[in-house]
Short mmCIF file of the C-alpha atoms (twelve columns), coordinates in Angstrom:
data_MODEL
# 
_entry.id   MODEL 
# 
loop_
_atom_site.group_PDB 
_atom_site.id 
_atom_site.type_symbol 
_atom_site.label_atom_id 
_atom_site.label_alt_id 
_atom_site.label_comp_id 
_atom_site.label_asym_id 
_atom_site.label_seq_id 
_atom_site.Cartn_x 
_atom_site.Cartn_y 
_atom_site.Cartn_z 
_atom_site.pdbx_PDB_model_num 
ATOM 1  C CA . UNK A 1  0.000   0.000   0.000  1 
ATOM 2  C CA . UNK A 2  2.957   2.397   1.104  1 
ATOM 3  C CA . UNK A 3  4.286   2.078   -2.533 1 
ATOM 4  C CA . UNK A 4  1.519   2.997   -4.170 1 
ATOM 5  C CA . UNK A 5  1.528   6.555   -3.122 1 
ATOM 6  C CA . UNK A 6  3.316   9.436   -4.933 1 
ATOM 7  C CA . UNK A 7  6.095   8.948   -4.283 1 
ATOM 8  C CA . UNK A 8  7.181   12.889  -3.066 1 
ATOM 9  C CA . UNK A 9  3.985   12.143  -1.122 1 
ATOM 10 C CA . UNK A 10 4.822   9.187   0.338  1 
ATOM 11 C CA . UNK A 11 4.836   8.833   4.017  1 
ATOM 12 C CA . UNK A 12 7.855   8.065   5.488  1 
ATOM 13 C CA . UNK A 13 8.586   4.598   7.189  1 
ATOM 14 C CA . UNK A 14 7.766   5.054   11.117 1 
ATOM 15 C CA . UNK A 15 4.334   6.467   9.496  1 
ATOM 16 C CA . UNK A 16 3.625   4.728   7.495  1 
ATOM 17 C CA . UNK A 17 4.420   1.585   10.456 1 
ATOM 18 C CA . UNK A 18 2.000   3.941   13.021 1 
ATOM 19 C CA . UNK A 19 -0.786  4.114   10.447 1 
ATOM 20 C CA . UNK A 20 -1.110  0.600   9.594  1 
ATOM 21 C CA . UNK A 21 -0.020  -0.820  13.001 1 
ATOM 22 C CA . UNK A 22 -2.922  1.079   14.553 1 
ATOM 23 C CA . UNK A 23 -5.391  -0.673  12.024 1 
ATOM 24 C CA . UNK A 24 -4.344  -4.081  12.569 1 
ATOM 25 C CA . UNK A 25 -4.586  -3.625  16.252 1 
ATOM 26 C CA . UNK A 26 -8.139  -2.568  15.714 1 
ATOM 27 C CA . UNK A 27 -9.083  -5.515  13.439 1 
ATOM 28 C CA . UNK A 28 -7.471  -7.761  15.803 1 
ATOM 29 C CA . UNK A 29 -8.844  -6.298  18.758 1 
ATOM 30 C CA . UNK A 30 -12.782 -6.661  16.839 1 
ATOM 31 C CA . UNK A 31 -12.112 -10.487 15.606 1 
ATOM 32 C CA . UNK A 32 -11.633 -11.715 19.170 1 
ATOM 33 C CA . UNK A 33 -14.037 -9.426  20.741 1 
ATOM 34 C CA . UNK A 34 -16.474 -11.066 18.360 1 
ATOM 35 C CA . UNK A 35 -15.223 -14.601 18.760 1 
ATOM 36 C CA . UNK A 36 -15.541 -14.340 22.635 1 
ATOM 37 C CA . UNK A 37 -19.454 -12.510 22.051 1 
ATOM 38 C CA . UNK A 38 -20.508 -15.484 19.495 1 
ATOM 39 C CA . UNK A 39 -19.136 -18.130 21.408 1 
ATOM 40 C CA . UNK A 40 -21.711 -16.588 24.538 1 
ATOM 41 C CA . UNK A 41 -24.781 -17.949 23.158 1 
ATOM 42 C CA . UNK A 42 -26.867 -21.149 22.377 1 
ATOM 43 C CA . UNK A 43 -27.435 -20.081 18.938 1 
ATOM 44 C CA . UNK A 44 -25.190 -20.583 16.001 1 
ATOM 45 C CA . UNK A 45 -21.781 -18.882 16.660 1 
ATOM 46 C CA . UNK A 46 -20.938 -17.923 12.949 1 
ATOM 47 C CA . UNK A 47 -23.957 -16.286 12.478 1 
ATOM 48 C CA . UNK A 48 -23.548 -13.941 15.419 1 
ATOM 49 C CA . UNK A 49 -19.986 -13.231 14.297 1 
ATOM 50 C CA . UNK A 50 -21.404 -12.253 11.024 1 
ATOM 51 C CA . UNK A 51 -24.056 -10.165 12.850 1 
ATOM 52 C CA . UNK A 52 -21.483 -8.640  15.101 1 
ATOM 53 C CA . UNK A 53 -19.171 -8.113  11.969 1 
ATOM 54 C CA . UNK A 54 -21.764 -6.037  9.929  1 
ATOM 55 C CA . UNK A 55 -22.901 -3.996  12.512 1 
ATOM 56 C CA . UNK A 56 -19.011 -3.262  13.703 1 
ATOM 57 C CA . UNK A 57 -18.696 -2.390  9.861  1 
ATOM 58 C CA . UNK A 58 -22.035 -0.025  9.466  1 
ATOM 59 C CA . UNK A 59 -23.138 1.305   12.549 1 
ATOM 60 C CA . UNK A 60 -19.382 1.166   14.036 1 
ATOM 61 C CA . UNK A 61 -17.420 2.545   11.043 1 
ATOM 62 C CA . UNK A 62 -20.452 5.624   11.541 1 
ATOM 63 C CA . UNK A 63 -20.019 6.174   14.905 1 
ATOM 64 C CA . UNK A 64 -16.119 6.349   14.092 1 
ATOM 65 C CA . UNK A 65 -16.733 9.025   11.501 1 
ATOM 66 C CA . UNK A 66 -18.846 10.858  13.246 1 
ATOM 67 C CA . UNK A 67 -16.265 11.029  16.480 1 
ATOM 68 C CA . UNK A 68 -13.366 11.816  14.519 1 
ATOM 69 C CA . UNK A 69 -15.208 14.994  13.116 1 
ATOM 70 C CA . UNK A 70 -16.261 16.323  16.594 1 
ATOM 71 C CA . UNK A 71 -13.182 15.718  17.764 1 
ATOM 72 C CA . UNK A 72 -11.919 17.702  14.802 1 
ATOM 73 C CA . UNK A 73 -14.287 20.625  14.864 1 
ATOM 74 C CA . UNK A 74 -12.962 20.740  18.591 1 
ATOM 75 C CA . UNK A 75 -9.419  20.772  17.912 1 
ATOM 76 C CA . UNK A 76 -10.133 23.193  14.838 1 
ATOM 77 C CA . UNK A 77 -12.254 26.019  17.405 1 
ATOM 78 C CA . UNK A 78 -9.982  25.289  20.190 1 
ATOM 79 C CA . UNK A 79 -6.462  25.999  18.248 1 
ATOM 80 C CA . UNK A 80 -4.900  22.511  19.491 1 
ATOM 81 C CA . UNK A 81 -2.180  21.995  17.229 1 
ATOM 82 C CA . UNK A 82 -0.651  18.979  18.361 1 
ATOM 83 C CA . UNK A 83 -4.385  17.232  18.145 1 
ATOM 84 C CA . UNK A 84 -5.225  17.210  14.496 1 
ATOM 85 C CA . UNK A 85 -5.503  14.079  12.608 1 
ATOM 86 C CA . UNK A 86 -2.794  12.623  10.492 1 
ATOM 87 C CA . UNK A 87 -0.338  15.036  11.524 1 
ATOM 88 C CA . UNK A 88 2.766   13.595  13.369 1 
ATOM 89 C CA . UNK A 89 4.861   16.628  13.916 1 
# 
């Protein structure tokens, strides 16, 4: 993925390792949280982690949106520079 940026807009290395890193920890963090939830129930495991899956990637990826632009309005009115998004000094 890293390579297919421009390349004089490419990100550099440690990054490019704290961007991805952080999304893998999330994915990993959601797979087991929805293994342990399915395996709570009677019913049929793989359909909950489905269920649990789709909601986590609708109602979840919303909910993620919609924090990350209060939180940006915030830093925006407030003048926190070392808070905006994507930038790593």
């Amino acid at each position: 993925k890293r390579f297919k940026e421009p390349k004089d807009e490419r990100r550099p290395w440690r990054i490019w390792f704290y961007d991805t890193s952080k999304q893998a920890i999330g994915a990993l963090f959601i797979h087991f949280a929805n293994v342990f939830l399915s395996d709570l129930t009677e019913e049929d495991p793989c359909s909950l982690y489905l269920i649990n899956f789709i909601l986590d990637a609708t109602l979840g990826m919303l909910l993620i949106w919609l924090g990350v632009n209060v939180v940006s309005w915030v830093v925006q009115h407030q003048k926190y520079t070392y808070l905006v998004f994507g930038e790593y000094g």
